[in-house]
Every structure is written in C-alpha cells, then in structure tokens.
C-alpha positions in Angstrom: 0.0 0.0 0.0 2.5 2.2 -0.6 0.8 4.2 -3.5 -1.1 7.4 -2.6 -4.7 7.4 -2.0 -7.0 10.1 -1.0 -10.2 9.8 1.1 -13.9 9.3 -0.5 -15.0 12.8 -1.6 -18.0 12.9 1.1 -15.2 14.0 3.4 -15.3 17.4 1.5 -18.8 17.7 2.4 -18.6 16.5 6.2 -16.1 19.2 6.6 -18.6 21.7 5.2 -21.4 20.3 7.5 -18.8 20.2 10.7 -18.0 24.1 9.7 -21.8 24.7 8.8 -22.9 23.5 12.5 -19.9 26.2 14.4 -21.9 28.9 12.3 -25.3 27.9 12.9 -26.0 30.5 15.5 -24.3 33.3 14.1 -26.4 33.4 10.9 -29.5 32.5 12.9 -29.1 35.8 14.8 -28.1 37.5 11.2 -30.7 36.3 9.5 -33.4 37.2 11.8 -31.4 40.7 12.3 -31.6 41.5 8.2 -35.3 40.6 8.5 -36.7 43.2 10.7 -38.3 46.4 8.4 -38.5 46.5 4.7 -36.1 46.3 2.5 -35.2 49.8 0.5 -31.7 48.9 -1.6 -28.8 46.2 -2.6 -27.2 47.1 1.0 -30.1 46.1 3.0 -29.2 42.8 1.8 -25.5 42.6 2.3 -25.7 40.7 5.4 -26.8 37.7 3.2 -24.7 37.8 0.9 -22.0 37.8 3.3 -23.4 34.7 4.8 -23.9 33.1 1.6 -20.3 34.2 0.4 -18.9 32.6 3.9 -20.6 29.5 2.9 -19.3 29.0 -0.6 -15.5 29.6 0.8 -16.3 27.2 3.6 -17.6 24.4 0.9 -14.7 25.8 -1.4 -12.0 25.2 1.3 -13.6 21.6 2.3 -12.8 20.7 -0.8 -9.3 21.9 -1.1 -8.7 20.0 2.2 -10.2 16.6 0.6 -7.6 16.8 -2.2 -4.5 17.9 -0.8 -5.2 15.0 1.9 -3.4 11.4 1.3 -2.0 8.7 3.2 -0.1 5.6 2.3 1.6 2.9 4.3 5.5 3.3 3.6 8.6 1.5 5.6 6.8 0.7 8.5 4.6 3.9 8.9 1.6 5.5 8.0 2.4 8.4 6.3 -0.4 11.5 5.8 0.0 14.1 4.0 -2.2 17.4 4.3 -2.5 20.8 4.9 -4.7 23.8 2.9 -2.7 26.2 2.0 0.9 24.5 3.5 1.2 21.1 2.6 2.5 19.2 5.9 3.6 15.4 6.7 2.8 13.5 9.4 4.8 9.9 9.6 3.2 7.4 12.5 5.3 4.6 13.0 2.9 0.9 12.7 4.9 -0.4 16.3 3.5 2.9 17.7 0.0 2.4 16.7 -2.1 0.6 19.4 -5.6 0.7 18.0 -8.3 2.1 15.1 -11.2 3.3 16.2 -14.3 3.2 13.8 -17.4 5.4 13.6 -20.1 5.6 11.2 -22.2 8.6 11.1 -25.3 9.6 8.7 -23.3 10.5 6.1 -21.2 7.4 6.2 -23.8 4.8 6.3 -24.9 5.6 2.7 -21.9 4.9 0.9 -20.2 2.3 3.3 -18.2 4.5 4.7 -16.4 4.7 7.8 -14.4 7.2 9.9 -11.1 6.0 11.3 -9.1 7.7 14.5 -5.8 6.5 14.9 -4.7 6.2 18.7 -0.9 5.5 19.9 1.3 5.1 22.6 2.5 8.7 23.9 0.5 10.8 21.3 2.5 13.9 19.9 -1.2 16.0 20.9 -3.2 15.0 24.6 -6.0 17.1 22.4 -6.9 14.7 19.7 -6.2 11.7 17.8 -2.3 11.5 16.7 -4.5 11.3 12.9 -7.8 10.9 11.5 -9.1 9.5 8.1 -12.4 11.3 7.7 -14.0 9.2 5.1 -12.2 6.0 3.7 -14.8 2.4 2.4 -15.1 -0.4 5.2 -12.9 -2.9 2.9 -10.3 -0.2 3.2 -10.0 0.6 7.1 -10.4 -3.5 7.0 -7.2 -3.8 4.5 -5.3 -1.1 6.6 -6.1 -2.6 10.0 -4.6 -5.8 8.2 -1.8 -4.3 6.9 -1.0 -3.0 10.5 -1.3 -5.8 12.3 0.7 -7.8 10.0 3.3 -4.8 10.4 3.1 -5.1 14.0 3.3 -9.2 14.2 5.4 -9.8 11.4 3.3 -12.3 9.8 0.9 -12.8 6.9 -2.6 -13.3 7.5 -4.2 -14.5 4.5 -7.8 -13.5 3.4 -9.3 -16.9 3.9 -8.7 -16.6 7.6 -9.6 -12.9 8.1 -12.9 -13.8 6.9 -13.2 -16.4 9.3 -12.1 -14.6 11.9 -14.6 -11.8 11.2 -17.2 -14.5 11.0 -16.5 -16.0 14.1 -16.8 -12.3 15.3 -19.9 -11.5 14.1 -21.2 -14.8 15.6 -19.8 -14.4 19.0 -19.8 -11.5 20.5 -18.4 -11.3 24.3 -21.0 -9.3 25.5 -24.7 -7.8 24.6 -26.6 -5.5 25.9 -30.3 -6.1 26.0 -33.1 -3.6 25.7 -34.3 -4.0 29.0 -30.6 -2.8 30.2 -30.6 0.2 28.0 -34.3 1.1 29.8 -32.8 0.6 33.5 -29.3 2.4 31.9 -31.7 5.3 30.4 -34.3 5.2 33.5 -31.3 5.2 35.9 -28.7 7.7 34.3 -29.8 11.3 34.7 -30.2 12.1 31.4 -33.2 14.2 32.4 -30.9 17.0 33.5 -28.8 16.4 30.4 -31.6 17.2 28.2 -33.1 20.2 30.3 -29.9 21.8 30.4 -28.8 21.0 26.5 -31.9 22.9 26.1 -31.1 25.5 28.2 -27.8 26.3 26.5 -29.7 26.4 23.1 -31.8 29.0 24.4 -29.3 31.2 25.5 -27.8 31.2 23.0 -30.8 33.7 21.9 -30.9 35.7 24.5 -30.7 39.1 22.2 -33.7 38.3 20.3 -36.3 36.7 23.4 -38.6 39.3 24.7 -38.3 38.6 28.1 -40.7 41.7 28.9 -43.3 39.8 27.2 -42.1 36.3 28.1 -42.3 37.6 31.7 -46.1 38.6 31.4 -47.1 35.6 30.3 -45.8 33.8 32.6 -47.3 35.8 35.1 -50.4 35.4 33.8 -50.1 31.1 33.5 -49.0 30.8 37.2 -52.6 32.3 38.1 -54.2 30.5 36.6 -53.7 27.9 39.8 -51.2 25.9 41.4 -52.3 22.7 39.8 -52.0 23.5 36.0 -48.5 25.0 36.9 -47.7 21.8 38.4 -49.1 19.3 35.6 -47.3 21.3 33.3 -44.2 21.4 35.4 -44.2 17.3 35.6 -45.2 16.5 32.0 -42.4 18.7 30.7 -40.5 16.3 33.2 -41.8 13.3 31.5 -41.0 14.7 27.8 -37.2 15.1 29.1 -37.6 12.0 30.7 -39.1 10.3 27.3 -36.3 12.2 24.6 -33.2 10.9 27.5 -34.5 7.4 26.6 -34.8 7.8 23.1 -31.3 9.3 23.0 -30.0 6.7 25.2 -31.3 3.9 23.0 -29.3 6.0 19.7 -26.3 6.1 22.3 -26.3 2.7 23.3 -28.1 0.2 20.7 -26.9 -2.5 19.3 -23.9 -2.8 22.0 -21.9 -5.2 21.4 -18.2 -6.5 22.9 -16.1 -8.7 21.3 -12.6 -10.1 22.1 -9.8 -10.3 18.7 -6.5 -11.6 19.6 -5.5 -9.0 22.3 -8.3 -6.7 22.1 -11.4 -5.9 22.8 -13.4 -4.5 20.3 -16.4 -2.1 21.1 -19.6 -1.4 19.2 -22.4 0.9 20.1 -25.0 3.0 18.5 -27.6 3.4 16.1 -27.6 6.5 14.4 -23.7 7.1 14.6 -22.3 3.1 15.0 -18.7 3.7 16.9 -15.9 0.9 17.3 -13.6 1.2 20.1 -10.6 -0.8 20.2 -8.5 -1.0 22.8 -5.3 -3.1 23.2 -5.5 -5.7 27.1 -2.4 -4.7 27.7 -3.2 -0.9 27.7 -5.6 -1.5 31.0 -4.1 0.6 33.6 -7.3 0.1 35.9 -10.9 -1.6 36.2 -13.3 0.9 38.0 -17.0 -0.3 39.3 -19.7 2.8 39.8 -22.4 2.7 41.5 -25.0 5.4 41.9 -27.9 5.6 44.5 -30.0 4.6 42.5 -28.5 1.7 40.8 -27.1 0.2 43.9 -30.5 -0.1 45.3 -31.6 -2.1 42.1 -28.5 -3.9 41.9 -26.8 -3.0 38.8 -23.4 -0.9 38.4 -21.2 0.4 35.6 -18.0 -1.2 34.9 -15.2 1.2 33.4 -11.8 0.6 32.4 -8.8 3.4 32.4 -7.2 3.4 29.2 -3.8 4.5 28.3 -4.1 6.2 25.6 -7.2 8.3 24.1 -7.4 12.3 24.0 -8.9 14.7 26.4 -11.3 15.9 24.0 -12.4 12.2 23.3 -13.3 11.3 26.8 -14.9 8.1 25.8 -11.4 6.8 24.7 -9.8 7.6 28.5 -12.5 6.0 30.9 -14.3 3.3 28.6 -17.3 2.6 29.7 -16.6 -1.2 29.4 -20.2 -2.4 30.6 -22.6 0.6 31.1 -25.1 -0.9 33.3 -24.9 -4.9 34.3 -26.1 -6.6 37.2 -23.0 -6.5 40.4 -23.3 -10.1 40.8 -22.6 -10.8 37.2 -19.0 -8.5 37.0 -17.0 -11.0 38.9 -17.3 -14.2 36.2 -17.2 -11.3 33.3 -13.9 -9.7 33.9 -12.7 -12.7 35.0 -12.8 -14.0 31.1 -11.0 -10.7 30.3 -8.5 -9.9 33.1 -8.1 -13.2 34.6 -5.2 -11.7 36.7 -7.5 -9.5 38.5 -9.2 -10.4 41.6 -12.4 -9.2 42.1 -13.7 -8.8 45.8 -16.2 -7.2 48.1 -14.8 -7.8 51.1 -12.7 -4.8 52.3 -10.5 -3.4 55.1 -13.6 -0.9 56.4 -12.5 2.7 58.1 -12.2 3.2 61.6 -15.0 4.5 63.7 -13.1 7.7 64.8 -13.1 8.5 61.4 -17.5 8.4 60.7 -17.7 11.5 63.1 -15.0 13.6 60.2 -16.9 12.3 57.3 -20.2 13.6 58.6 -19.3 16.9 59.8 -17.1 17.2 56.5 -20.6 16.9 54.3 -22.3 19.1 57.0 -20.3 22.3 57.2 -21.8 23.0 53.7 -24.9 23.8 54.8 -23.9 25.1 58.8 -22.9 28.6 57.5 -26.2 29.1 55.1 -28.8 27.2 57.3 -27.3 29.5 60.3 -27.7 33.0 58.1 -31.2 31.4 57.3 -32.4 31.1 60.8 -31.1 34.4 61.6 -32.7 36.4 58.9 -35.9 34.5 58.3 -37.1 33.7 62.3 -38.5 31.4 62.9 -39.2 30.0 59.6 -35.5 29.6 58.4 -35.5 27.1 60.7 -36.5 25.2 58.1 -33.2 25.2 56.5 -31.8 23.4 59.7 -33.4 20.4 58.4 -30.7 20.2 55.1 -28.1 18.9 57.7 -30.0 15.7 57.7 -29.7 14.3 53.8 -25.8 15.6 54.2 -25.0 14.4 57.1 -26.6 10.9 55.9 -24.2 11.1 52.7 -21.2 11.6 54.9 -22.3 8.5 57.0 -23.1 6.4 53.8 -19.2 7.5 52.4 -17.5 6.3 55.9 -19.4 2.9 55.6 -17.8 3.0 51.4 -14.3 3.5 52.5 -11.9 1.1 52.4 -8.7 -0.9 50.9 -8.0 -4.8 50.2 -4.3 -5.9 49.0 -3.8 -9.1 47.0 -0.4 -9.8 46.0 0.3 -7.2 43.4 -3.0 -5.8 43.3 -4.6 -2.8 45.2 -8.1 -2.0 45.5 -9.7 0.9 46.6 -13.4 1.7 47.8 -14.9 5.4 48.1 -17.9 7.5 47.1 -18.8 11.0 46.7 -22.4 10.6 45.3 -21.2 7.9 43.3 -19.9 4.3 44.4 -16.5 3.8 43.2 -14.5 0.6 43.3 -10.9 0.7 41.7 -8.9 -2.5 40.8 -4.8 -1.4 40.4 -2.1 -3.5 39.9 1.4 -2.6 41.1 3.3 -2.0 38.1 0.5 0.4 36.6 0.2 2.8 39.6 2.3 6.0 38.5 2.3 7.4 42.0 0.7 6.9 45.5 0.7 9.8 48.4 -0.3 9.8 51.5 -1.1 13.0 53.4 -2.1 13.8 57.3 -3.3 17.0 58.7 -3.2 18.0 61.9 -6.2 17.2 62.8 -5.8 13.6 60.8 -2.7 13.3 62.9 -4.5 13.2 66.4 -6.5 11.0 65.8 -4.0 8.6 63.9 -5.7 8.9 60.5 -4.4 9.8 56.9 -5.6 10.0 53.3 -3.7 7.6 50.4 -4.3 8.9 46.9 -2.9 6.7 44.2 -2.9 8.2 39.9 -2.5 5.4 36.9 -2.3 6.9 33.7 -5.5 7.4 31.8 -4.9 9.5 28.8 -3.1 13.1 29.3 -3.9 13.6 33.0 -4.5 10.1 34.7 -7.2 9.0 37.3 -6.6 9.9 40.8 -8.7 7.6 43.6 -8.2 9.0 47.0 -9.5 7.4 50.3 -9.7 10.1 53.8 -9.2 8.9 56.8 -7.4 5.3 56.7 -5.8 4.3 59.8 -1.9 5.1 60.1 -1.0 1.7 60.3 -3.2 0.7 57.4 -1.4 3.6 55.2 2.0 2.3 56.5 1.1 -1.1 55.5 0.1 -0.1 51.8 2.9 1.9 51.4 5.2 -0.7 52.7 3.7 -2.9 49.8 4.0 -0.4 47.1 7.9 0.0 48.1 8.8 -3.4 48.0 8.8 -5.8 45.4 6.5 -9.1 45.8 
C-alpha cells in the first residue's frame, strides 16, 4: 500500500457540515437581524450575501482539504500528507499504533463508509487523535487494519482466515446489551438534567432576540391560573425530558456489542452514529466499578476501564465505559474471562469508627454557615433550613461505611464515594504514583488520606481514600515499596 490514495470525496462535504454547524447560531441571529423592516436597496441585503459568500468559501475550502489529503503505508509507517494552503507530513510509526477506532455517522452509512481515528502510545497531541481518516470504504479501514497488524506481528494473515475470523466475530460477541438494560441504563442515568440543560444552553444562546418583557407577562399570567396547572405542566415537561433521554439513550447505546480479537477488545455501540472502540488488554491501567444511589439499590453498576491512551477531548477513549449498566453479581465471572489476573472482591478493610464522626461533619459544614444565616434572617421559619443537615450528614455516613482498601499480592483495591460508588482494581506496576497525606487534625486522631494516579490518557485517574488508619497507610505503602 505504498501508492497514494485520498479519502472518499464525502469527506469534502462532512467538513462543510462540521464548519456549517460552528456557524449555525451566528447566521440564525443574522438572518433574523436583516429581517426586521423593509427592504429599500442592494445594502439592506448585504448581510446575506456575506453569509452566503462565507458558505461557498467554507464548501470551497472543504474541498481543497479533501484533495491535498493522502495517506499511504510506507517503511513501517503510516504516512499522511495534508495541509490547505501549507502542505505538511505526518509519519506514524505501525509499532506505535495501538488501536483504530471506527465510527459511522449519517453521512457514512450511505456509501459504506467509515471514519477511522488513529490512537498511539505517547501521542504527539493529549487534544486529539495522533491522525484521523475522515472518510475512507469499510474494505479499506479492514485492508489497513490488516496491513498494521501484520506490520506489527510480522506475519501474513491470509484472506481466507480474516474472513473467518470476522465471522466467528460476528457470531460471538463477548458481551450484549439487552433492551431492557438500555431502559434501566436510560431510567437510571440522569439524562433528564442532560436534556433540560442541552436545552437551556440552546436558548441562551438567543438571549438578544427573546422578549423577556413579554415572556415575563405571560408567565405571570399562566401561574394564576392555579397551582395545579402549573404543576401538571411542570411534571409533564419532566416526563418529555424523561421520554427524549430514553430515546437518546437507545441511539447512544443500541446495538452494544463487545467482542474479544487476539489481544483486544473491540467495542460497538450506536444506532444512528455506529462507533468501534478498540482497545489493546495490555493498555488497561485500571478496572473501576460505579455505583450510583440509584442503581445500587436495584443492583446493577457500571463497569469502566482506564485506558492509556485516548485524548482529552475524546473522553470516551480515556475512561471506557466497558459495561454501562450490568447486574454487580454478574462483573465477577465477566472480567474474570477478560482480566483473569485480577481479583475481584467485596470484602474490604472498612475505616475506623473515629473517622464516621470527620466524614459527617465534613458533608455538613456546607450547609452550617447558610442554614445558620437562614435562621437568623428568616425567624422562625428559616429554621427550616436546619433540616438540610440531615440528607448531608446521611451522605457523609453512607461515604465512611464506602471507604476502604483490600491488598492481593500485586494488586490494590480501593473503595470510596462522593455521590457515586467507586471501586478501583490497580495493579502494582501500573500505579504511577501513590501519596499519603495527614493534617493535623488527621494526625491526632491517627488517620491519613492515600491517593494513588494510573495513567488514563493526558492527565491520569486519581482515587483518593480520607481517613485510613496510620498503620493501614504504613502497611500499603510498605507494599507499594517493595517488590512481591
């Protein structure tokens, strides 16, 4: 493959789209602008033009991109070549390459097409992708994955046996997830408050051309008309949100898939936009269980893994979701089949009791100071506020009884909770760095905090634990020290 090639020319227009959707607001708000009063001459309607001049160049430029772009494979690298008006040359070694990731979008789907990101070891960029093929057939992100992994393995896989594999594949995926876990995922994941606020942010994004005067009046006017319509309109705009987070879940999450090739698992997920996430084993730098409230009262948790590589504007290629909602009795035999060196347990070195007291007046003191300015100004009704302590101080309880630490061999696990329920799996050799840290008041009371960091894309994942006991810190750094 060492002859040039160029992507599919639909590239040209999914640049035009992607440039079409950062401008969508600016010639909303121009084109309502130019259409208030009449029209008397050719500069009333110079605004227009402008915005139908910006969107030939845009097309115009989309197209320059899509044919000054091409990529070969060339002495052991991939080698792209691109640049609009300076042409520049990227050169990606194959041994440095640890995975493709596919996507198909609307546009794609049509025409076979898919969307490659190529993801390495130490990226030159913690922003992006170290490249990206916008627009290249299925049969040629299948010949280049081929032609990579035979780089990589130094061997020749024939055709014959590729199709097999992908046949064996299709027929037996590691993993599924059924539509009734994509309803408890959807009924369970807060996407209410995703959608309220996504449409929030659309809104202002108007906020020159609402008439809040009028808006304000007629709101006004709908609150008297009683307490109950107000309120039956309040909960079935709850119930719409509640519906569309469903409906966006099931786009998000259909048709998930996991399957396990040579020493990788492949992802699939989505209806609309289908995405594959590959992700070498032996990039795993963690295996983290969530829990929220609700979710733990069911029975079901999210299992993510902390990935080396990945960008920080791709946060799904740092912490993968690896299973997004299963039941907790049923992680245990699963990652067992895909990290058989990692033992999974629920049975944890708890906190001591001196430390429940610090954990409840630490989620507390947030609501002292205002429930105490409350009482003072609003006698004897800001009393009222007195009861928030309750709900935080119940938080801080249910976060001592989370805490804890189990050692097992080379492997560290750690157990804590904000609002969430987290349960990290570490083994030695991919912890970067562990601290420990006492404050004074820690100190009397023979406590510390251990925070341990493994590398999950530019930053890395830091799980921290207050208020261990000191000899239970000295024992875990005394294991982290010494080899086993």
């Amino acid at each position: 493959m060492s002859e040039h090639k160029r992507l599919h020319p639909i590239s040209a227009v999914a640049s035009f789209v992607k440039q079409l959707k950062d401008l969508i607001v600016p010639f909303v708000f121009l084109f309502v602008i130019n259409n208030r009063g009449e029209k008397n001459g050719f500069w009333d309607y110079m605004p227009l033009l402008s915005m139908a001049l910006v969107l030939v160049i845009v097309l115009v430029f989309g197209i320059i991109k899509w044919l000054r772009f091409t990529y070969r494979l060339e002495s052991g690298e991939l080698r792209i070549e691109y640049g609009l008006f300076v042409k520049k040359k990227r050169y990606i070694p194959i041994e440095r390459i640890q995975s493709l990731n596919f996507s198909e979008g609307i546009l794609h789907r049509p025409f076979g097409l898919v969307k490659v990101k190529v993801e390495t070891a130490g990226s030159s960029s913690s922003r992006e992708s170290e490249a990206e093929l916008t627009a290249i057939s299925k049969e040629e992100a299948l010949d280049l994955e081929q032609m990579i992994y035979r780089e990589k393995k130094g061997e020749s896989v024939t055709e014959d046996s590729s199709l097999e594999q992908a046949a064996i594949q299709e027929d037996e995926p590691f993993f599924t997830l059924g539509q009734k876990d994509i309803w408890v995922l959807a009924a369970t994941s807060g996407g209410v408050g995703v959608i309220i606020s996504g449409v929030a942010l659309f809104l202002s994004q108007f906020n020159e051309l609402i008439p809040y005067k009028a808006v304000y009046e007629e709101v006004a006017v709908f609150i008297k008309s009683g307490v109950f319509i107000v309120a039956l309109t309040a909960f079935l705009g709850l119930v719409l949100a509640w519906f569309l987070s469903i409906v966006w879940t099931f786009i998000i999450y259909g048709d998930f898939k996991i399957r396990i090739v040579d020493d990788h698992i492949v992802m699939t997920r989505g209806l609309l936009e289908k995405k594959q996430v590959t992700v070498p084993l032996n990039r795993v730098q963690g295996i983290r269980i969530v829990e929220n409230p609700i979710r733990q009262l069911i029975g079901y948790c999210t299992v993510q893994i902390e990935n080396a590589g990945g960008s920080v504007l791709e946060k799904d290629s740092t912490s993968i979701k690896l299973f997004p909602i299963i039941k907790k009795e049923q992680v245990p035999e699963l990652l067992n089949g895909l990290f058989p060196e990692y033992i999974i347990q629920d049975d944890f070195t708890g906190l001591p009791v001196s430390a429940m007291r610090r954990y409840v007046f630490r989620q507390s003191v947030w609501v002292l100071v205002p429930g105490a300015a409350a009482c003072y100004f609003f006698w004897p009704y800001g009393l009222w506020a007195a009861l928030l302590i309750l709900p935080f101080g119940v938080l801080g309880y249910y976060q001592y009884r989370a805490g804890g630490f189990r050692i097992d061999g080379g492997q560290l696990s750690l157990r804590y909770r904000g609002v969430l329920k987290n349960t990290m799996y570490m083994k030695k050799n991919r912890i970067q760095s562990l601290d420990t840290k006492e404050s004074w008041f820690q100190e009397r009371k023979g406590l510390g905090s251990l925070t341990t960091t493994v590398k999950s894309g530019a930053a890395g994942y830091a799980s921290q634990v207050k208020d261990l006991k000191k000899e239970d810190l000295k024992r875990i750094v005394s294991w982290f020290s010494h080899s086993i």
